[in-house]
Every structure is written in C-alpha cells, then in structure tokens.
C-alpha positions in Angstrom: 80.0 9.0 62.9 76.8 11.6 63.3 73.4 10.8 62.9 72.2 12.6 60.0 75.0 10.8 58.0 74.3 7.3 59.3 70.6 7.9 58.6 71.9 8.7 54.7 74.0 6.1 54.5 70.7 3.4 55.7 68.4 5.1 53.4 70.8 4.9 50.4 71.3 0.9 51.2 67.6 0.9 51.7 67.4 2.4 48.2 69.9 0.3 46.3 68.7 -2.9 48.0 65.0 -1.9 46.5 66.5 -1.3 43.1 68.5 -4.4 43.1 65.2 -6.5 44.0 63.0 -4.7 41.5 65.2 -5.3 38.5 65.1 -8.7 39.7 61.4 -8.4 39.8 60.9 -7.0 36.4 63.5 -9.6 34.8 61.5 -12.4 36.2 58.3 -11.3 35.6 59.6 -10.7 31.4 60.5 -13.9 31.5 57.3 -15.9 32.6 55.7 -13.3 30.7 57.1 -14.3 27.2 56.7 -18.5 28.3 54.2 -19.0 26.2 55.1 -16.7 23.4 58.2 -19.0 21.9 55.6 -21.4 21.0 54.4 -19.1 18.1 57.2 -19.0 17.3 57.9 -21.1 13.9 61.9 -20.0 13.1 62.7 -21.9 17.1 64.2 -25.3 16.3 63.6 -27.3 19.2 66.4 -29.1 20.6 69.4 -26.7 20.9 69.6 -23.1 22.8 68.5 -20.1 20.9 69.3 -16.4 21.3 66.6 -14.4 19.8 68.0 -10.8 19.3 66.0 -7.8 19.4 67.7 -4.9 17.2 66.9 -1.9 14.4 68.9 -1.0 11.2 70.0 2.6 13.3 71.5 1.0 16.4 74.6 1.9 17.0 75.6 -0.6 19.6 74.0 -3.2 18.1 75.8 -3.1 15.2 79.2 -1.7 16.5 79.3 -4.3 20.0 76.2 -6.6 20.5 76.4 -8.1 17.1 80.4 -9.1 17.2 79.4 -10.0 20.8 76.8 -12.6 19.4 79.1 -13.4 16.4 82.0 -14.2 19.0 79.6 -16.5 21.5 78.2 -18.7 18.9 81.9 -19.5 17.0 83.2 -20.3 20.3 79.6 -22.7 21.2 79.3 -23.9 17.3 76.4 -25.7 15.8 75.2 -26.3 19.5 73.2 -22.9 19.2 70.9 -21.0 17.1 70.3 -17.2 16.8 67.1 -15.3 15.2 67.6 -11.9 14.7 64.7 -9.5 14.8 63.7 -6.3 13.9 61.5 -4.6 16.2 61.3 -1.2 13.7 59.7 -4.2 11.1 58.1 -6.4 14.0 57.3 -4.2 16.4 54.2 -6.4 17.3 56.5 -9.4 18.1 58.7 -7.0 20.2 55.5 -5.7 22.1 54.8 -9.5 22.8 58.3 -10.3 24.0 58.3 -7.2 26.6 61.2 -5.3 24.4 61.8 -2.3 26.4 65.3 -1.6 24.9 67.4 -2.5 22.1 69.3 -4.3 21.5 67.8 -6.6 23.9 68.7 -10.8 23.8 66.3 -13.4 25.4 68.0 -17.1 25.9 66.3 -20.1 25.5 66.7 -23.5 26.4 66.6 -26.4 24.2 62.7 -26.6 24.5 62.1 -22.9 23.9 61.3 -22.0 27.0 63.2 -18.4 28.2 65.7 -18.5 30.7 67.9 -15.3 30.5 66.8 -11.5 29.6 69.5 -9.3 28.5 68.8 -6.0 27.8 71.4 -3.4 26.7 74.4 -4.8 25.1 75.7 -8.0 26.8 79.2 -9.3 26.4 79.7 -12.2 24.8 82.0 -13.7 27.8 78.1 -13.6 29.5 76.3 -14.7 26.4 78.7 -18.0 26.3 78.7 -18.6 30.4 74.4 -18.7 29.5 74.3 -20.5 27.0 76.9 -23.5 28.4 74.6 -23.6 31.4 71.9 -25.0 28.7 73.9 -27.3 27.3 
C-alpha cells in the first residue's frame, strides 16, 4: 500500500472517529440540558415512561413514518407508557427549551421524568420499544 493512501485512509478514521464522538457529545449534552425542563412540565404523569414527540402539521415523515412508528411501539408496550405530542410550529418556545433541532424529534423519559434517550429524525419503532422496555 503507498503512503499518500494510507495517510487518507488515517485521516478519514480520524475524521469518522471525531464525528461519531461529537454526535455523542451533542446527544449528551441535549439531554442534561433538558433535566430540569420535564419538571414544568404539567401533561408528564409521573410513574410510567413517556415519549414527548416533537412534530408540525407539514411534516411529511412525521405523519407518513414516525407517527405509525409511535402508534406501533405503544400498542405493543400498552398502558405502561405515555406519549405527548407537540407542536413546535404552535410551541416553538417549549421546542427552543427542549433543544429541538429537527423534527420530528422524540425525547424518552423515565418513570420520574427525567430524559434518557434523544431521537432525532424519524426512529423506528423496533428502537422506540427496545427504549422504552429498558425503563420498565
């Protein structure tokens, strides 16, 4: 193998390694950033795992994938969950508080409110479920 194209290849790993960790970053920062927002919260019922779902009336994907995605999670979990739909064309403050940077986006809660999964762009509901079961 030359040079040049072993340099490439260790600045491309380099670059994808940086990207990985970043998104990490970001993802954990959203969610400490949005700890002490649930508590304002008044529609959160305290005790079961709640999906709050950021989307607008002109989403496409929400409507056409991330919606029967969420419909499909919670008939397979039952009364165990809750979901809150909002949106962030109507509450656009709230969304600014939550860190919405793209709809549709879904945040996870555990059964005391507290954020533990940030989703954004449409999630399948085979990775909604595996989230929520891991809170319950």
């Amino acid at each position: 193998m030359n040079e040049p194209l072993l340099t490439r290849l260790l600045w491309s790993l380099v670059i994808i390694a940086g990207a990985y960790l970043l998104l990490r970053l970001i993802r954990w920062w959203m969610l400490n950033r949005v700890q002490n927002t649930t508590h304002h919260s008044p529609a959160i019922e305290p005790g079961r795992p709640t999906v709050i779902y950021f989307t607008t009336p002109d989403c496409a994907p929400c409507k056409t994938v991330q919606r029967p995605a969420l419909q499909k999670a919670l008939s397979q979990l039952g009364e165990a969950c809750q979901l809150i739909e909002v949106n962030a064309y109507e509450k656009p403050d709230l969304a600014r508080q939550w860190g919405v940077l793209s709809i549709p986006t879904t945040f996870i809660l555990d059964s005391t409110g507290k954020p533990r999964h940030v989703n954004y762009g449409v999630t399948p509901a085979e990775k909604l479920v595996r989230q929520l079961k891991a809170l319950l």
